[in-house]
C-alpha positions, 0 to 999 in steps of 0.5 A: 803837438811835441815837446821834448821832457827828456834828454834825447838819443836814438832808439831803433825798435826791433821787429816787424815794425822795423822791418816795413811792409810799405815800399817807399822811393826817398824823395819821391812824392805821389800825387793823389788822383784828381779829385773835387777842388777844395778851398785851401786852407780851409780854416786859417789858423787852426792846427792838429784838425779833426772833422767828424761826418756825423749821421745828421749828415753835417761836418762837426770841425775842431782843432787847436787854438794858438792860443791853446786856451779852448777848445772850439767847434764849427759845424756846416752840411759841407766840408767847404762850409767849414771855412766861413761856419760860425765857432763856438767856444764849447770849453776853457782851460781851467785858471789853476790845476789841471786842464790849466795850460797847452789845450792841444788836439781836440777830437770830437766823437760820438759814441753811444749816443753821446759826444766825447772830446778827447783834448790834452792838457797841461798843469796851469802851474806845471805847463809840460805836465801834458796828459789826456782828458775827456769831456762828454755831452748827452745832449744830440746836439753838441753845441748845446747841451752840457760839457762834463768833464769825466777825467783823464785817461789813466794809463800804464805810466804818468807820463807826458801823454796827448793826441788821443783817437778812438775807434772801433773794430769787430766790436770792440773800441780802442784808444789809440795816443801818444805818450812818452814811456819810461827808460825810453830815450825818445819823446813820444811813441804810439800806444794802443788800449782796448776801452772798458768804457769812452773814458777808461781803459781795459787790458794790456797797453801795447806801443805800436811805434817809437820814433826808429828812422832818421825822418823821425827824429829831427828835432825831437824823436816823435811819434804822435797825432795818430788816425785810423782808416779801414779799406780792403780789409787791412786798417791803416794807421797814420801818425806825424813824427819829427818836431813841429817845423818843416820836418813835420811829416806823417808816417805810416802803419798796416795791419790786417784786420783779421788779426790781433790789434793789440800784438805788435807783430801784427803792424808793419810800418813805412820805412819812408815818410808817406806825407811830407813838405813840397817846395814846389806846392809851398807848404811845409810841415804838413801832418797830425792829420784825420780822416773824413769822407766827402759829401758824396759819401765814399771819397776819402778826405785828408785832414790835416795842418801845414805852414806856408812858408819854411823858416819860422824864428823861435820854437815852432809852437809859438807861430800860429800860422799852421792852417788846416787844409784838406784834400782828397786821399787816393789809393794805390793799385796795391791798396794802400793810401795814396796821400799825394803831396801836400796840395797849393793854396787855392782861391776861394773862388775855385770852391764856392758851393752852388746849390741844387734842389732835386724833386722826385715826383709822379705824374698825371700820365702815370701812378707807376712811374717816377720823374725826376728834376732838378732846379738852381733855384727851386723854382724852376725845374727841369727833367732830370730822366723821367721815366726814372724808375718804375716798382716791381709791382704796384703805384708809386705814388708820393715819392719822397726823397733824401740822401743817406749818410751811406752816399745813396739817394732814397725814395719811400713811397705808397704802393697801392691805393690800398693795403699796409705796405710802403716801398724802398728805392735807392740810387747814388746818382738820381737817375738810376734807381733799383728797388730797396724794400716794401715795408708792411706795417704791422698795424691790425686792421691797416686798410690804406697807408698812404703819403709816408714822408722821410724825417731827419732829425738833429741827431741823426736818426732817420723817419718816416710820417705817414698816414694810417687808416686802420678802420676802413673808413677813409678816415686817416691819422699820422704814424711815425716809424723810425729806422732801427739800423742805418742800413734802412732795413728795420724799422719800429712800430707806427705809433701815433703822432700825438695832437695830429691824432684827434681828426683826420689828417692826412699828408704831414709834412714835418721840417725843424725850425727854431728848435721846434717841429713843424707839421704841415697837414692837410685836414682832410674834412675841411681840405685846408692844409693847417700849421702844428708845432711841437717840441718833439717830433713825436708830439704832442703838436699844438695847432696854430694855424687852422682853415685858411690861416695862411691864405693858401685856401681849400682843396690843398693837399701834397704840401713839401718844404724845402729851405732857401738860400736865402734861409726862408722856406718854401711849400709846394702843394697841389690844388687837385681840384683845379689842377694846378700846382702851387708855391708860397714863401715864407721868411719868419719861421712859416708863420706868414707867406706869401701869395700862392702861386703857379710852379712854372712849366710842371703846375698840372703834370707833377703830382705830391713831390718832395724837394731835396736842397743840396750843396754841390 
């Protein structure tokens, strides 16, 4: 967003900024390598975008309103699942006062456990009295939970101020925005403060630009909306610059990161514009952009909003119709982005997600090796590369699979008949798998450590459940342990889950489901596989299924869960007395299913397998 509060002539900045370190050819677009199709434009209506990849490995959308009175919030396990996902309004503008008029650029974080929304604001009775404000959430999940208003940004002036980001480097959390500074004829420049907490600033506040170029200063001199990015250790920073017309256009800072943020000197900037608007692709004032990254965990993503059409009658901040969009970023041989040129519209239909379901599994022929399938439907399976991986040493029993908010595809699995460890595998394509870790568990007396099972939760954090026998006596009870770092490579203690403690239970498998935790387990004594529910995944679970509550009969064990299309579940589960592996349905929130049936083609070969549902 820009708006002029002061008479405007050029200002040229002195220094290394002015010197520029990017080469740039006037006139000349590069077009970003190939990438996936994206639907575009993704959100009709919906400018200055932000998308937040949060560790639950969902996209959180938000982005200014036109009608400038809310800030709104999507959410989808796909960036493409963003155009249809249902918006919520999480905050209103205020009737008088502050946070009364021009909510503008939102962006959603997390930081500390936390959500923040940075957002500008007008007064209800001073409307260009735009400063920085933030909202804060404890809850984990952020569409619910309450929106607390912690108060604006203090910087060094009172002055026209918006277009907040924050990110962290070595340690330390900057804010990054845009202000207007006093006897400076421009509108805005781009400024950068350390932060003592998400909502206050420490130390020095240093201007990284001010609007110096011609293509910064059509319409108003303007520098705003900046966004961060990190590669090859250089951090680069974007920003839009000119009025919010066709002349919008993104420009460009680097810094090394080995060096001081907060000096000036350490940023070197575009003498050319490095996004702008393409007659041939029909799109025009693209900018105020942010970065995510795709689902496969590594392709860098371009957010940002753009018109389709040139010539708008009025001040461009009264037409709606700046749409958010979003392409792949490509990097030059130099090691700079590659933003390409503001890609065509795209038809819905060049970009319809399918689904995949991907099952890891042993077999009857071998405890050693793993197969994998994958499926359309999950239902039918097929064989995907088997052997696909074979541990250092030991079994590789009850192979339970899912993907990594770093991209990789993890399996966690029994190692042994007996002992107290557990093991780590790893891939980034399903098919080839290196060893990742084994486990020991740091329980006395741990004699068998069998059937450990991944749990994501809403908030991100990672899981395992698995079943402990710690007195020798075949007699098992479920442990949760949790990741204490996102690399996987430390973990908690195994403590009890509470309500599953009291007999011997042993494969639990848990899913969430109407804001509650499910277990499915198998009563080892009476060999039914039972239903417990719990409002926390540690417990304690209630049961509310018990023998053969669901018609699935004895002589089960090995349940998975997977969710459908179609927003039922399904459970897989081995009927090891006859041999033979079975599936049911459920379309109520797993309180009644259907009739067992035969998984076609691998019933009696696929062994204790867990599913994973992606969108692809």
């Amino acid at each position: 967003m820009s708006r002029s509060e002061i008479p405007s002539r050029r200002v040229v900045l002195k220094g290394a900024l002015a010197a520029g370190a990017l080469s740039a050819v006037p006139g000349l677009a590069h077009a970003a390598p190939p990438g996936v199709s994206h639907r575009n434009p993704l959100v009709e209506r919906r400018a200055d975008p932000y998308i937040h990849r949060h560790t639950d490995g969902r996209y959180y959308f938000t982005a200014t309103a036109p009608e400038y009175d809310r800030i709104i919030l999507r959410r989808s396990r796909t960036l493409r699942g963003l155009a249809n996902a249902e918006e919520s309004v999480i905050w209103k503008k205020h009737t008088s006062g502050d946070m009364g008029a021009h909510i503008w650029a939102p962006e959603i974080h997390h930081i500390d456990g936390k959500w923040y929304i940075y957002f500008a604001a007008g007064r209800a009775d001073d409307v260009w009295k735009i400063r920085v404000w933030v909202l804060e959430n404890e809850s984990p999940d952020p569409f619910r939970g309450t929106w607390t208003e912690k108060g604006r940004i203090t910087t060094a002036w009172d002055t026209f101020s918006l277009d907040a980001t924050t990110f962290t480097h070595r340690g330390t959390r900057y804010l990054a925005w845009a202000q207007h500074e006093p006897d400076i004829d421009n509108n805005t420049g781009v400024f950068l403060s350390e932060m003592a907490n998400p909502w206050t600033l420490t130390g020095p506040q240093v201007r990284l630009t001010t609007p110096e170029f011609d293509w910064e200063c059509v319409g108003f001199k303007v520098n705003e909306g900046p966004a961060v990015i990190k590669r090859g250790g250089r951090i680069f920073m974007s920003y839009s610059a000119s009025a919010t017309d066709h002349h919008y256009c993104v420009g460009l800072l680097t810094a090394d990161a080995r060096d001081d943020l907060l000096d000036p000197a350490t940023w070197t900037k575009s003498p050319e514009p490095v996004f702008s608007s393409n007659e041939a692709t029909g799109q025009y004032g693209p900018g105020h952009n942010s970065f995510t990254v795709a689902e496969d965990g590594h392709t860098d993503v371009l957010v940002y909003h753009a018109r389709q059409y040139k010539e708008i009658t009025g001040d461009p901040l009264n037409d709606p119709n700046r749409h958010t969009r979003i392409q792949k970023l490509g990097w030059k041989q130099d090691g700079t982005p590659d933003f390409g040129v503001p890609v065509a519209d795209s038809p819905v239909r060049d970009v319809r997600a399918t689904t995949r379901y991907t099952m890891t599994a042993f077999t009857n022929s071998s405890e050693s090796n793993m197969y994998v399938y994958q499926s359309a439907d999950a239902l039918t399976y097929t064989l995907l590369k088997g052997p696909a991986y074979t541990p250092p040493s030991g079994l590789i029993r009850d192979p339970s699979l899912f993907k990594h908010t770093d991209g990789y595809y993890y399996i966690v699995h029994t190692t042994n008949w007996t002992g107290n460890t557990i093991g780590f595998a790893r891939s980034r394509d399903r098919t080839s798998w290196q060893f990742f870790a084994q486990h020991t568990l740091p329980v006395s007396g741990l004699a068998r450590t069998w059937a450990p099972e991944w749990f994501v939760d809403a908030d991100g954090s990672v899981h395992v459940v698995v079943s402990l026998d710690t007195t020798n006596t075949s007699v098992f009870r479920p442990h949760l342990l949790t990741a204490a770092n996102a690399s996987l490579t430390a973990w908690t203690a195994p403590q009890p889950v509470a309500g599953l403690d009291r007999a011997n239970y042993i494969d639990t498998f848990v899913v969430r489901d109407g804001g509650k935790y499910h277990a499915i387990t198998k009563q080892e004594t009476t060999k039914y596989l039972e239903h417990a529910v719990a409002d926390r995944l540690a417990g304690p679970y209630t049961f509310t299924g018990t023998g053969n509550w669901a018609g699935w009969g004895s002589w089960r064990e090995g349940p998975a869960l997977v969710r459908l299309d179609n927003g039922g579940w399904r459970i897989y589960f081995d009927g090891y007395a006859e041999k033979k592996y079975y599936y049911s349905d459920s379309l109520d929130g797993l309180r009644t299913w259907t009739p067992i049936r035969q998984l076609p083609q691998l019933s009696g070969f696929a062994r204790h397998f867990t599913v994973l549902r992606e969108q692809v």
